[in-house]
CHARMM-style PDB file with segment names, atoms N, HN, CA, C and O in Angstrom:
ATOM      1  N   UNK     1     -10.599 -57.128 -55.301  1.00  0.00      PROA
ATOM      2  CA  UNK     1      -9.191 -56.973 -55.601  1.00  0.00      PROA
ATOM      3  C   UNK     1      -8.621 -58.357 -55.913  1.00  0.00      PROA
ATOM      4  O   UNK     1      -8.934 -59.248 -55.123  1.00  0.00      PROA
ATOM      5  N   UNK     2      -7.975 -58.616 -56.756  1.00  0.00      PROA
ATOM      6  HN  UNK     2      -7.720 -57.892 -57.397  1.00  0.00      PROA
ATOM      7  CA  UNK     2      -7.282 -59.794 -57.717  1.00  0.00      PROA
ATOM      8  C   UNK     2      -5.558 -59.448 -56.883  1.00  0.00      PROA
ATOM      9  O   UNK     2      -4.961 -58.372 -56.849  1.00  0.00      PROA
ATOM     10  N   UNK     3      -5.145 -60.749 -56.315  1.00  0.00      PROA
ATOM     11  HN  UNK     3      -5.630 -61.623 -56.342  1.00  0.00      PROA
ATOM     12  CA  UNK     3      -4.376 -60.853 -55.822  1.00  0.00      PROA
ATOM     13  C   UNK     3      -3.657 -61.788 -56.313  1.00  0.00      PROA
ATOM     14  O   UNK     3      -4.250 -62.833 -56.579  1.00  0.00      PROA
ATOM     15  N   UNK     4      -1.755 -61.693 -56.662  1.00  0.00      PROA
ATOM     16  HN  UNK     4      -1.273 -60.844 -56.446  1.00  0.00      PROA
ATOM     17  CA  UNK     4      -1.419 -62.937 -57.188  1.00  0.00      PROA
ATOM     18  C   UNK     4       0.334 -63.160 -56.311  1.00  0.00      PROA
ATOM     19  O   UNK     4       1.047 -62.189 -56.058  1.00  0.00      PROA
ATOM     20  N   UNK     5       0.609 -64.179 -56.078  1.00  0.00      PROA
ATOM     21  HN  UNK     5       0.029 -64.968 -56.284  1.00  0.00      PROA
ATOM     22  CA  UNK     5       2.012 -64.275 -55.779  1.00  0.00      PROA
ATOM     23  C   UNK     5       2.650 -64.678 -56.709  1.00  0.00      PROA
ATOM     24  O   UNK     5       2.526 -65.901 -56.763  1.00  0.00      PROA
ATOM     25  N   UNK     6       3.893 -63.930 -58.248  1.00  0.00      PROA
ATOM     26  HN  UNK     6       3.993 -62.936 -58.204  1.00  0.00      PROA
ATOM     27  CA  UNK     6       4.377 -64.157 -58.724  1.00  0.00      PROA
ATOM     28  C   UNK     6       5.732 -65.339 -58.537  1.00  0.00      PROA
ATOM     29  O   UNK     6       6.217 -65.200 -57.414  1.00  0.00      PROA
ATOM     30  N   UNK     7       6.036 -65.812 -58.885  1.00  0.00      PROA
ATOM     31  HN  UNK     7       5.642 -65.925 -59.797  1.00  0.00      PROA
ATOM     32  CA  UNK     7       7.634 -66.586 -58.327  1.00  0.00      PROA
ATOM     33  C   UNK     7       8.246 -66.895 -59.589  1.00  0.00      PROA
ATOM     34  O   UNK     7       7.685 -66.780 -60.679  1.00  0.00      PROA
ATOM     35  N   UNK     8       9.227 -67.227 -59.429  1.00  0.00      PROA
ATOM     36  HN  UNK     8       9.683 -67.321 -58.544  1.00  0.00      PROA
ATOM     37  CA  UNK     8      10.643 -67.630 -60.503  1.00  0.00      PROA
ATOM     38  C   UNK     8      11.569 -67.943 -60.062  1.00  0.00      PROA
ATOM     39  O   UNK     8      12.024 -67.208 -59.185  1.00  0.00      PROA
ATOM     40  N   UNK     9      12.206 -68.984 -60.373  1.00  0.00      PROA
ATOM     41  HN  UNK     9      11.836 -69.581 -61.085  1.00  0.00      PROA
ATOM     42  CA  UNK     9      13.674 -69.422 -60.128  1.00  0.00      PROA
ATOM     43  C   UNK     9      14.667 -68.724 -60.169  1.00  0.00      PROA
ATOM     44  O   UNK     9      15.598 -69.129 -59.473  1.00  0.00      PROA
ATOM     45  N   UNK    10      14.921 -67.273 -61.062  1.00  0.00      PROA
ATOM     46  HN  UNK    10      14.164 -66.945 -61.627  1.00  0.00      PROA
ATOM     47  CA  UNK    10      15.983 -66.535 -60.846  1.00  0.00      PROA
ATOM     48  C   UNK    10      15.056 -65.464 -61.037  1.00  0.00      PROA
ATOM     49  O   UNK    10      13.852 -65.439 -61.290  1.00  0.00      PROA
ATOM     50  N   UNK    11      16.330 -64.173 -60.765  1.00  0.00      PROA
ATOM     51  HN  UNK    11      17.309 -64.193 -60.560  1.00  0.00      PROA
ATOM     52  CA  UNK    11      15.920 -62.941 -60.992  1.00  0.00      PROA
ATOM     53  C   UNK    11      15.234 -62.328 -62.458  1.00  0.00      PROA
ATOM     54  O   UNK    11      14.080 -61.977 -62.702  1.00  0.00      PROA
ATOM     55  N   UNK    12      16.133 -62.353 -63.082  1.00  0.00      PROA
ATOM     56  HN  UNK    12      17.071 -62.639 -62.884  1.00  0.00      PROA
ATOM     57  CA  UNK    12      15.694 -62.716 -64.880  1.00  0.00      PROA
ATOM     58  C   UNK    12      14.625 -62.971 -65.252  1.00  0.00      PROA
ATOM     59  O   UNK    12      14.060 -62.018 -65.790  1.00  0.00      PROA
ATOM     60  N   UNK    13      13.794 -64.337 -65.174  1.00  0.00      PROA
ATOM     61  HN  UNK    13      14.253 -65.110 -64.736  1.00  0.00      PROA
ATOM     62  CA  UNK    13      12.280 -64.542 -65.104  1.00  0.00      PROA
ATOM     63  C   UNK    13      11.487 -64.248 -64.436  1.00  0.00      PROA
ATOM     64  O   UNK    13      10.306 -64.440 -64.724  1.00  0.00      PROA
ATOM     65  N   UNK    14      11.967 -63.558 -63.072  1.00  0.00      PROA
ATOM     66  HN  UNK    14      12.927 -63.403 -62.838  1.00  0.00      PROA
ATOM     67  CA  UNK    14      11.102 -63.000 -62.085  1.00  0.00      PROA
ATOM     68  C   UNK    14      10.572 -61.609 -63.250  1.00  0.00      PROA
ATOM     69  O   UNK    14       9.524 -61.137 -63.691  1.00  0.00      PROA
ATOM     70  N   UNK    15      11.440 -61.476 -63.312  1.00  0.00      PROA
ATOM     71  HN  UNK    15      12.291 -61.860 -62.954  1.00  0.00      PROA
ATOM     72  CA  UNK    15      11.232 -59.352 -63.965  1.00  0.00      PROA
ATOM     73  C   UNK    15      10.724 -59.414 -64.930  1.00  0.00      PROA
ATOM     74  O   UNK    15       9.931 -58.478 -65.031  1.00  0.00      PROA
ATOM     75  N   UNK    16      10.733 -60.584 -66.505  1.00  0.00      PROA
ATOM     76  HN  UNK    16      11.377 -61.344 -66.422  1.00  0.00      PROA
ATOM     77  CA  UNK    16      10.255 -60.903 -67.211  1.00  0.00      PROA
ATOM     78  C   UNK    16       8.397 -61.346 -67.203  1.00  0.00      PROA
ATOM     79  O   UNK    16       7.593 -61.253 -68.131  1.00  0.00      PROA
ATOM     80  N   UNK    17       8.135 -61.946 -65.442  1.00  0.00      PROA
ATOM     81  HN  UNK    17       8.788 -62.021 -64.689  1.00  0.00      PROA
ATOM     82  CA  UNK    17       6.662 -61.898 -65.207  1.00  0.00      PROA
ATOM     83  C   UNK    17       6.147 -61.122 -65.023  1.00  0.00      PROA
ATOM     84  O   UNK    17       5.041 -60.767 -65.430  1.00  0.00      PROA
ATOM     85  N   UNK    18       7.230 -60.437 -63.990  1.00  0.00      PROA
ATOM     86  HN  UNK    18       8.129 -60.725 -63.658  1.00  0.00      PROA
ATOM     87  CA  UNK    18       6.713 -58.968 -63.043  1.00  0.00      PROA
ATOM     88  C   UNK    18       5.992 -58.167 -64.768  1.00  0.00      PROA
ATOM     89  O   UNK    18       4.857 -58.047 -65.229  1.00  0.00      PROA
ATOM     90  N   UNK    19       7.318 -57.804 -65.223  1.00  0.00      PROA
ATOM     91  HN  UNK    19       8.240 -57.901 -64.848  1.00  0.00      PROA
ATOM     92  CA  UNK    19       7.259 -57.093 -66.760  1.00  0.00      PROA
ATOM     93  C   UNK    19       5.718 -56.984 -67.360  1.00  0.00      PROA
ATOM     94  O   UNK    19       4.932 -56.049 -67.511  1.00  0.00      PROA
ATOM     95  N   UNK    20       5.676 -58.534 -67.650  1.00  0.00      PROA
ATOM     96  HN  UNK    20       6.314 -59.293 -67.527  1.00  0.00      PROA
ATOM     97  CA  UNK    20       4.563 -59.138 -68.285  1.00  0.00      PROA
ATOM     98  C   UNK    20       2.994 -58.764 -67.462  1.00  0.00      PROA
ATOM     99  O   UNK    20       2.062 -58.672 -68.261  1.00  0.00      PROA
ATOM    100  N   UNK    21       2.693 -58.588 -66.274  1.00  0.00      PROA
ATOM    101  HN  UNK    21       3.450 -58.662 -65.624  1.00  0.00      PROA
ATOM    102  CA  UNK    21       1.888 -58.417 -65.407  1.00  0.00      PROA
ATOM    103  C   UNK    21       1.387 -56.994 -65.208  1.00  0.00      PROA
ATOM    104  O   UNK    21       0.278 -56.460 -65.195  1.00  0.00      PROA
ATOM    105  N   UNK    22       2.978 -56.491 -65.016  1.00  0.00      PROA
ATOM    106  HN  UNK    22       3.878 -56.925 -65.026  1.00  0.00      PROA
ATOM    107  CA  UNK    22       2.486 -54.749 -65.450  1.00  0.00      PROA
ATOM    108  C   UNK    22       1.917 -54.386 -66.349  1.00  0.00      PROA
ATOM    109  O   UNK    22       1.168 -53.411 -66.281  1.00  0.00      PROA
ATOM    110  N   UNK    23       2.063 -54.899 -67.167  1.00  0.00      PROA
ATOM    111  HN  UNK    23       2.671 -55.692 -67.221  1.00  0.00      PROA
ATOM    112  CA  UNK    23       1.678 -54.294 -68.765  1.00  0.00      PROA
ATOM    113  C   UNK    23      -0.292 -54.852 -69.502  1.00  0.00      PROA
ATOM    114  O   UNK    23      -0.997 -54.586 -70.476  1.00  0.00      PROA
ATOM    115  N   UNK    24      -0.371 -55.773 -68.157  1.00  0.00      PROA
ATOM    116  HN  UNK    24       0.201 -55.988 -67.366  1.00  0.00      PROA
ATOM    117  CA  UNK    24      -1.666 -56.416 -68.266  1.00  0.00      PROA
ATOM    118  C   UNK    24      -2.492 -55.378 -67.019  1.00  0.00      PROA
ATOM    119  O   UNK    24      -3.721 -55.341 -66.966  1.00  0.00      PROA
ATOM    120  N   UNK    25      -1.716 -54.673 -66.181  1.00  0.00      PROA
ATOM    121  HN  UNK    25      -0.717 -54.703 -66.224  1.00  0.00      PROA
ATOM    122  CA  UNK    25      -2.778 -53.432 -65.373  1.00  0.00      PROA
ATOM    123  C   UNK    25      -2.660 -53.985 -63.900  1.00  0.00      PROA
ATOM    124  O   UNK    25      -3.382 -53.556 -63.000  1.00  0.00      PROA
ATOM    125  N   UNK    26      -1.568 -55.108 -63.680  1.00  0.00      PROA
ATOM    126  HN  UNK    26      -0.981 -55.457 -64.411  1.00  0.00      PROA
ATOM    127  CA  UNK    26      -1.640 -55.570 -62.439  1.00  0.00      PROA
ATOM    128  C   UNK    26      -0.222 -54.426 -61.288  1.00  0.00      PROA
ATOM    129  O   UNK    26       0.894 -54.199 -61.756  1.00  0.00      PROA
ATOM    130  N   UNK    27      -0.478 -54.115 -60.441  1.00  0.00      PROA
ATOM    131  HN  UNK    27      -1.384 -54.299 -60.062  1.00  0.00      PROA
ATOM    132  CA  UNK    27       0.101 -53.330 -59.629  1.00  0.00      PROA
ATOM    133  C   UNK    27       1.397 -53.794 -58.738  1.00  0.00      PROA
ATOM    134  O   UNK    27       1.034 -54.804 -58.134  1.00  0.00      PROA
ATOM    135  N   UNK    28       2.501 -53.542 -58.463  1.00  0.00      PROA
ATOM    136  HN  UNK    28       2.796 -52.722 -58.953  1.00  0.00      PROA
ATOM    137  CA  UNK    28       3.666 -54.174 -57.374  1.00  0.00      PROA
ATOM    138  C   UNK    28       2.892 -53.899 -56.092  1.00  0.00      PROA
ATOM    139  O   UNK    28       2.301 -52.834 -55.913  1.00  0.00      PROA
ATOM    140  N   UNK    29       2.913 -54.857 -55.236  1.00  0.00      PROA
ATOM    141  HN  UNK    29       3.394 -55.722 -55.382  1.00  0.00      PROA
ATOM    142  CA  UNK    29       2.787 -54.795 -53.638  1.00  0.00      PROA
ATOM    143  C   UNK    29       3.868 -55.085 -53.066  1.00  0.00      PROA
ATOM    144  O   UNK    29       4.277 -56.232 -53.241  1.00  0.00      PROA
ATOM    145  N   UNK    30       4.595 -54.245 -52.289  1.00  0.00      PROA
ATOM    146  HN  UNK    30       4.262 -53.313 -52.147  1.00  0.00      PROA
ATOM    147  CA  UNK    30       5.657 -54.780 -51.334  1.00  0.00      PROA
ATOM    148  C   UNK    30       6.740 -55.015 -52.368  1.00  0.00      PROA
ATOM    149  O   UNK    30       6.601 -54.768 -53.566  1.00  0.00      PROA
ATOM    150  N   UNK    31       7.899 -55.542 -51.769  1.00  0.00      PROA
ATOM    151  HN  UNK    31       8.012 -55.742 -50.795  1.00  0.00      PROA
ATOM    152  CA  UNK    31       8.812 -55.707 -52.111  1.00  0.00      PROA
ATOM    153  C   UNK    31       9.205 -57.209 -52.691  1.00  0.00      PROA
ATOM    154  O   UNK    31       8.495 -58.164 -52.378  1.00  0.00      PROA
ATOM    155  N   UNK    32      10.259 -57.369 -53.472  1.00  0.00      PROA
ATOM    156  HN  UNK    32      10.836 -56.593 -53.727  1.00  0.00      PROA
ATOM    157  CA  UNK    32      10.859 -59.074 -53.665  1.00  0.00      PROA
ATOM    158  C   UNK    32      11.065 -59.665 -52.803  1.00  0.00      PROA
ATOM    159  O   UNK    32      11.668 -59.004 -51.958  1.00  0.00      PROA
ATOM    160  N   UNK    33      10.848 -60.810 -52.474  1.00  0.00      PROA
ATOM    161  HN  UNK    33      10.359 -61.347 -53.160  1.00  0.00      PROA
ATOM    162  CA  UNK    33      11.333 -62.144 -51.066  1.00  0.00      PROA
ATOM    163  C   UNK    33      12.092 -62.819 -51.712  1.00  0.00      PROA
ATOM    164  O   UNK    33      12.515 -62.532 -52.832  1.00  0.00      PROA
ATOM    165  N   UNK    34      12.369 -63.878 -51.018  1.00  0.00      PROA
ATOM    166  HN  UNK    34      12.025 -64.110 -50.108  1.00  0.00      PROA
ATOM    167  CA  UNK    34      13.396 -64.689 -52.060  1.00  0.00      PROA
ATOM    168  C   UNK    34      12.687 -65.814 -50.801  1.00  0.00      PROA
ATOM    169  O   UNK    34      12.327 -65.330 -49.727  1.00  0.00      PROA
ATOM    170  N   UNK    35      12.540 -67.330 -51.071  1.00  0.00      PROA
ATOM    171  HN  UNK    35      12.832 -67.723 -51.943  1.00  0.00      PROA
ATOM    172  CA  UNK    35      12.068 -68.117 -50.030  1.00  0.00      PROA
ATOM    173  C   UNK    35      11.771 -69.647 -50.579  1.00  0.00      PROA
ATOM    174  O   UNK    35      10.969 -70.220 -51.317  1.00  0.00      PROA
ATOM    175  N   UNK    36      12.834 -69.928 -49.818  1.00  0.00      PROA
ATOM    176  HN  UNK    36      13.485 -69.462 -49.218  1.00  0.00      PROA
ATOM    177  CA  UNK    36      13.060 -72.094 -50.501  1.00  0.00      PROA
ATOM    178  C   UNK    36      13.670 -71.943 -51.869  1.00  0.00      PROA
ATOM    179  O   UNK    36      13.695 -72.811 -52.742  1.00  0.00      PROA
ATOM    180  N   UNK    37      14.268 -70.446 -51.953  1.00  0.00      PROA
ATOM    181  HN  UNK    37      14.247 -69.741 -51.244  1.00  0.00      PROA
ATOM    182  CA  UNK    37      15.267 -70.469 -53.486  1.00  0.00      PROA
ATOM    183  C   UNK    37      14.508 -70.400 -54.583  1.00  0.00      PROA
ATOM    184  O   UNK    37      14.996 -70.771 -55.651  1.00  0.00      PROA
ATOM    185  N   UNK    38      13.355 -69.979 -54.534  1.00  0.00      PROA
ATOM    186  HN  UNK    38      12.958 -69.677 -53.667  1.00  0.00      PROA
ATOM    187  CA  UNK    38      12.848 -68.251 -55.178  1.00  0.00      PROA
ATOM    188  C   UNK    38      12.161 -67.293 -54.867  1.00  0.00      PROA
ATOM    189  O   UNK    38      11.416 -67.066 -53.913  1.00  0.00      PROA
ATOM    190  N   UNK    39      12.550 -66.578 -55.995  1.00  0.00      PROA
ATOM    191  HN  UNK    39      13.155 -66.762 -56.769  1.00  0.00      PROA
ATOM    192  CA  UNK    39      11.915 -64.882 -56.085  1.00  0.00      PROA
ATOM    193  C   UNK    39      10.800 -65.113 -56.313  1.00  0.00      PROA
ATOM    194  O   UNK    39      10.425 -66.022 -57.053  1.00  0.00      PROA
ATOM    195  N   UNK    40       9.881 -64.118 -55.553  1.00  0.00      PROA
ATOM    196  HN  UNK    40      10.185 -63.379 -54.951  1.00  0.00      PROA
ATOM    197  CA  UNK    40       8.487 -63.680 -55.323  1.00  0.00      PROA
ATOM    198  C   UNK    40       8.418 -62.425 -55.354  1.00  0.00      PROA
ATOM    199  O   UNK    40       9.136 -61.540 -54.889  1.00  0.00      PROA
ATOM    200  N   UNK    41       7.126 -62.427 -56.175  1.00  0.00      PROA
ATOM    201  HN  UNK    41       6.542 -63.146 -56.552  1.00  0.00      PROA
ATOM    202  CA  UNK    41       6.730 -60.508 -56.133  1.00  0.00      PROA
ATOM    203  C   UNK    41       4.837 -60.501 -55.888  1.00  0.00      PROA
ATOM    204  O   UNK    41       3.943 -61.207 -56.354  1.00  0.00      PROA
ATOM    205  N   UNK    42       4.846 -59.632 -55.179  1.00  0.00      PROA
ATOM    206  HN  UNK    42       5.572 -59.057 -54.801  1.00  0.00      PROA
ATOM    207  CA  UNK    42       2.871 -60.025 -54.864  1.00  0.00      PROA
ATOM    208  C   UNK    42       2.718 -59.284 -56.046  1.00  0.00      PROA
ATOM    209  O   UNK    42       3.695 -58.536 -56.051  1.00  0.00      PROA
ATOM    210  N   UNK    43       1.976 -59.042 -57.159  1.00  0.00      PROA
ATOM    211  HN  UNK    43       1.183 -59.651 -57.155  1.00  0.00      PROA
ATOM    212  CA  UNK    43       1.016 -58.317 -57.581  1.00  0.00      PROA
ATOM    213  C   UNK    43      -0.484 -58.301 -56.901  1.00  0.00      PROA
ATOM    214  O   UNK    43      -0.957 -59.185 -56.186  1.00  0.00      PROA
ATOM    215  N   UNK    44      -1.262 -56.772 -57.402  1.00  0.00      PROA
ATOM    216  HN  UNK    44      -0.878 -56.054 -57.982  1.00  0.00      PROA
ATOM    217  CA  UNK    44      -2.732 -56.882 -57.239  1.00  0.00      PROA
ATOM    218  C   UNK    44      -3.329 -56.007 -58.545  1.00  0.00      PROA
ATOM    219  O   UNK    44      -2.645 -55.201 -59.176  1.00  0.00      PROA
ATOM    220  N   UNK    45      -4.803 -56.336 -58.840  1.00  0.00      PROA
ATOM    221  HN  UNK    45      -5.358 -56.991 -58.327  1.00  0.00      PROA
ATOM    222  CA  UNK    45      -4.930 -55.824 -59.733  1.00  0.00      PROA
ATOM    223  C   UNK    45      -6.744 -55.450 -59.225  1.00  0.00      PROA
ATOM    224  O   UNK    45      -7.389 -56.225 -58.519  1.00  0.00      PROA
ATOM    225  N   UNK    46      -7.244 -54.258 -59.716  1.00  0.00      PROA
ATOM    226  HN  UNK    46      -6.720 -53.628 -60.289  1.00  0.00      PROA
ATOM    227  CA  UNK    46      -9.011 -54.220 -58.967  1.00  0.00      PROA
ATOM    228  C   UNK    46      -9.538 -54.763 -60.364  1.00  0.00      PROA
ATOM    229  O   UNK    46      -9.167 -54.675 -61.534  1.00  0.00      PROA
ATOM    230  N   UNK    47     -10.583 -55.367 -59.676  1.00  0.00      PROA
ATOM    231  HN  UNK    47     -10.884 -55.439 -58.725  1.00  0.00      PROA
ATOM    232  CA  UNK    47     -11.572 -55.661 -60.405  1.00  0.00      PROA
ATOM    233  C   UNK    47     -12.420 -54.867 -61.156  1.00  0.00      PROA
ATOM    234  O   UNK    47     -13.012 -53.908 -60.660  1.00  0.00      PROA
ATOM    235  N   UNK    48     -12.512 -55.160 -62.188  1.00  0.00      PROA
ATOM    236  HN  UNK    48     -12.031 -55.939 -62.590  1.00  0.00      PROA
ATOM    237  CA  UNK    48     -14.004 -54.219 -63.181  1.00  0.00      PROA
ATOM    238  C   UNK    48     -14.750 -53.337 -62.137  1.00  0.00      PROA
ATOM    239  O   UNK    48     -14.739 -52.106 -62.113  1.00  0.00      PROA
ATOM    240  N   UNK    49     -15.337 -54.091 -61.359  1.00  0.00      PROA
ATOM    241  HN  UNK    49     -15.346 -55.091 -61.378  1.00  0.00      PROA
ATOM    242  CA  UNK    49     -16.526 -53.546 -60.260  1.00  0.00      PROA
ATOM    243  C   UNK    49     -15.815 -52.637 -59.620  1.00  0.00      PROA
ATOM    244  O   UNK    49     -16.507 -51.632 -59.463  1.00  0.00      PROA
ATOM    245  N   UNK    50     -14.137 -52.450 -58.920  1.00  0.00      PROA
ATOM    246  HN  UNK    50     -13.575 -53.267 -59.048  1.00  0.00      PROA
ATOM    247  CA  UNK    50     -13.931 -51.551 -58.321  1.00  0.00      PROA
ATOM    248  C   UNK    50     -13.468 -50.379 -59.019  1.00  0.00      PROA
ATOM    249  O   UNK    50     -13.395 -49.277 -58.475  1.00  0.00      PROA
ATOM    250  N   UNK    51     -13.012 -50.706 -60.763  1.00  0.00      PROA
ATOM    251  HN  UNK    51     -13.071 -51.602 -61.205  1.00  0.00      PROA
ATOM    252  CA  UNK    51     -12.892 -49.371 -60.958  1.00  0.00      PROA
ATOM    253  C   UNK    51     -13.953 -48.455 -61.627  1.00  0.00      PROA
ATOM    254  O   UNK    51     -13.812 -47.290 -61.999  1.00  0.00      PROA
ATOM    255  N   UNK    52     -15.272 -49.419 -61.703  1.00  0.00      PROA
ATOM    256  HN  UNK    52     -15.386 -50.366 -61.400  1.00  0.00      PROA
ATOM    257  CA  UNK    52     -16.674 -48.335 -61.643  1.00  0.00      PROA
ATOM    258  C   UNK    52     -16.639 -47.454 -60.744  1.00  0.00      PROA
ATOM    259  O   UNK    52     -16.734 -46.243 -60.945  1.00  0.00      PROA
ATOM    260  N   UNK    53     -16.446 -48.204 -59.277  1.00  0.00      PROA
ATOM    261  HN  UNK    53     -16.369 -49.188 -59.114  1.00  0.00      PROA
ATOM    262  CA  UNK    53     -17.106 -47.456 -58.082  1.00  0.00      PROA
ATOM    263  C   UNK    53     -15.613 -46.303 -57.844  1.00  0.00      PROA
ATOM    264  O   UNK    53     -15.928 -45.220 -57.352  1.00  0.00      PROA
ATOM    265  N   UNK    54     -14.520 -46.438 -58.071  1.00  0.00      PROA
ATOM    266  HN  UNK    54     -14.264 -47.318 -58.470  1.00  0.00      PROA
ATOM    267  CA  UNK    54     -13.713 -45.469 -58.353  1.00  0.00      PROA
ATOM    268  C   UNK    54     -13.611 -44.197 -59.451  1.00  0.00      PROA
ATOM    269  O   UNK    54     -12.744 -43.325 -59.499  1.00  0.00      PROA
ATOM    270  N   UNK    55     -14.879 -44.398 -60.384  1.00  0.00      PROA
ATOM    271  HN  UNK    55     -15.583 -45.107 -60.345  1.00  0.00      PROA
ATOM    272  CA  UNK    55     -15.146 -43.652 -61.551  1.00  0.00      PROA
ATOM    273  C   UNK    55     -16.381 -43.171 -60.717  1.00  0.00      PROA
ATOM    274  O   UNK    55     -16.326 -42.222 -59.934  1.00  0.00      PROA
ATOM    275  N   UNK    56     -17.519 -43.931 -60.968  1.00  0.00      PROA
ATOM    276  HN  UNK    56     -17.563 -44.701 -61.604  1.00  0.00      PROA
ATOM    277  CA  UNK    56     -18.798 -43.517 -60.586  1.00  0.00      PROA
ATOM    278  C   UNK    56     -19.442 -43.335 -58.953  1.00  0.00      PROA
ATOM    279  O   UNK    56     -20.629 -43.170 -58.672  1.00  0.00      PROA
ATOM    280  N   UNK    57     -18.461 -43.405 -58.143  1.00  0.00      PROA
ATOM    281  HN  UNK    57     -17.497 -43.539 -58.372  1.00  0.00      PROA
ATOM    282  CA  UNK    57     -18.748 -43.469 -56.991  1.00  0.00      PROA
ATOM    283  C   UNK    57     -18.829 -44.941 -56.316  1.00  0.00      PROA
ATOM    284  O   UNK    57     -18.973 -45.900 -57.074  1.00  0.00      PROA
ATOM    285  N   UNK    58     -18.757 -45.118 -55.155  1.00  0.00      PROA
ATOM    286  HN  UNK    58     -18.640 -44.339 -54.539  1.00  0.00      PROA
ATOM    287  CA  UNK    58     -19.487 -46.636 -53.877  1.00  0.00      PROA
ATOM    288  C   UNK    58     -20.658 -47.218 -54.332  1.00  0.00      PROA
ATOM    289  O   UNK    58     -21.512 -46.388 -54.019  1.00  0.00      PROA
ATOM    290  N   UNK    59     -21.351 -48.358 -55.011  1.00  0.00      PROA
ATOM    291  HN  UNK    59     -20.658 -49.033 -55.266  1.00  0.00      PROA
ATOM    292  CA  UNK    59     -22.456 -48.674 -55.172  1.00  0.00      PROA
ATOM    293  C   UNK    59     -23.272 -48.636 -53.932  1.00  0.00      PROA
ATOM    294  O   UNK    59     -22.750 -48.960 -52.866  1.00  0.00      PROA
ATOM    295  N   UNK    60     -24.470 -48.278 -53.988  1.00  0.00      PROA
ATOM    296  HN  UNK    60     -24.895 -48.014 -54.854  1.00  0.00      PROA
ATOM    297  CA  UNK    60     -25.302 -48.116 -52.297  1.00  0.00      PROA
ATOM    298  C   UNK    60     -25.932 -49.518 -52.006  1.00  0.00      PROA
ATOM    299  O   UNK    60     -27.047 -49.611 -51.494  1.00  0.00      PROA
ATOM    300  N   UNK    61     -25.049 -50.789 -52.410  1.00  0.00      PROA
ATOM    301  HN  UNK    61     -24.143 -50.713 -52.827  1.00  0.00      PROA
ATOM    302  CA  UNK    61     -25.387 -52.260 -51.594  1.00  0.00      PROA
ATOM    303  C   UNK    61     -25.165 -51.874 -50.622  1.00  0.00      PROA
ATOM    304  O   UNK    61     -24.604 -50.782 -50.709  1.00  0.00      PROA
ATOM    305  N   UNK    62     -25.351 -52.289 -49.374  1.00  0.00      PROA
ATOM    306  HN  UNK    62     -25.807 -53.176 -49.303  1.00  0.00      PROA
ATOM    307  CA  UNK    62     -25.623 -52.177 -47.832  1.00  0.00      PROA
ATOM    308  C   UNK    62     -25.735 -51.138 -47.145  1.00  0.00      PROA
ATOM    309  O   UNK    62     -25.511 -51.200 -45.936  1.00  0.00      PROA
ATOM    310  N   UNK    63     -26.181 -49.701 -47.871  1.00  0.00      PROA
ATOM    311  HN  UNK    63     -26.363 -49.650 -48.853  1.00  0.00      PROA
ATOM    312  CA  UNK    63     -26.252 -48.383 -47.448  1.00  0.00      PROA
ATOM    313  C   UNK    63     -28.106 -48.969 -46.678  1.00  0.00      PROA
ATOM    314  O   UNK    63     -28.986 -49.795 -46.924  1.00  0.00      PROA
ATOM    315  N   UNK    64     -27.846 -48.031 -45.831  1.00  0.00      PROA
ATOM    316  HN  UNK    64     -27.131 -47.360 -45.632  1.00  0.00      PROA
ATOM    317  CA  UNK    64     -29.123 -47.697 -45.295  1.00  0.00      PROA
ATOM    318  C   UNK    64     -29.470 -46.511 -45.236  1.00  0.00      PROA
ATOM    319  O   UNK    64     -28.491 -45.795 -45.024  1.00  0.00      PROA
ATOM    320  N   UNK    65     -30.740 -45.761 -45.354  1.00  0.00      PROA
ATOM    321  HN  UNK    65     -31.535 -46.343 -45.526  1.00  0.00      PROA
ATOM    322  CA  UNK    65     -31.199 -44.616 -45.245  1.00  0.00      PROA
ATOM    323  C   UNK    65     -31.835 -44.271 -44.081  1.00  0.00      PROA
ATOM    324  O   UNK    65     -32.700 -45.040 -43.663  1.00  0.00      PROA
ATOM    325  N   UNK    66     -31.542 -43.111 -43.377  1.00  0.00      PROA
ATOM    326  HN  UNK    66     -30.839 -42.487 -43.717  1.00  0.00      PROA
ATOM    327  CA  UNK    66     -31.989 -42.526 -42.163  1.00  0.00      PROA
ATOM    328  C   UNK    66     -33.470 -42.064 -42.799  1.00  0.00      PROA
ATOM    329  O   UNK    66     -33.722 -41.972 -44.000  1.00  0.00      PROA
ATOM    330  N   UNK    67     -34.408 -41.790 -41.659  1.00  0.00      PROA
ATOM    331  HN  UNK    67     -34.204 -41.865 -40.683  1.00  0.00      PROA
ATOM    332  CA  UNK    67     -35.538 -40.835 -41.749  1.00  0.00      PROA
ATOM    333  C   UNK    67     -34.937 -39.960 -41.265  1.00  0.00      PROA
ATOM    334  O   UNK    67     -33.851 -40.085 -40.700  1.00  0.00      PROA
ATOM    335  N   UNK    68     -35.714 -38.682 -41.454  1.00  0.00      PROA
ATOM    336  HN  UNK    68     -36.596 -38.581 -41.913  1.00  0.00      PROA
ATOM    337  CA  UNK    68     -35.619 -37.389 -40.785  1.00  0.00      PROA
ATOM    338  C   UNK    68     -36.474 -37.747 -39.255  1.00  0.00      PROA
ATOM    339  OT1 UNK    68     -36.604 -36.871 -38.401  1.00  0.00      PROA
TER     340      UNK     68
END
């Protein structure tokens, strides 16, 4: 998972990144902060690899198999 903390000096360019970020496949987390006099927005976005294993299933790296 691709994690980013957006920021901007005002509201205006905040929404203009946010904007910009959505439209590239990245997701809102949580809400706006505001902190030392700016706006913050978390985005996240999955990685290639997780939206295989969300299409094609969990890859079986660290699966183990029982015997009968």
């Amino acid at each position: 998972m691709k994690y980013q903390i957006l920021t901007a000096s005002s509201v205006k360019r905040l929404t203009e990144i946010v904007t910009e970020h959505l439209t590239q496949g990245w997701t809102l987390q949580g809400g706006v902060a505001v902190a030392h006099g700016f706006y913050c927005q978390t985005v996240t976005k999955k990685t290639a690899q997780e939206k295989n294993e969300a299409v094609y299933g969990s890859s079986s790296k660290g699966k183990t198999s029982r015997a009968s």
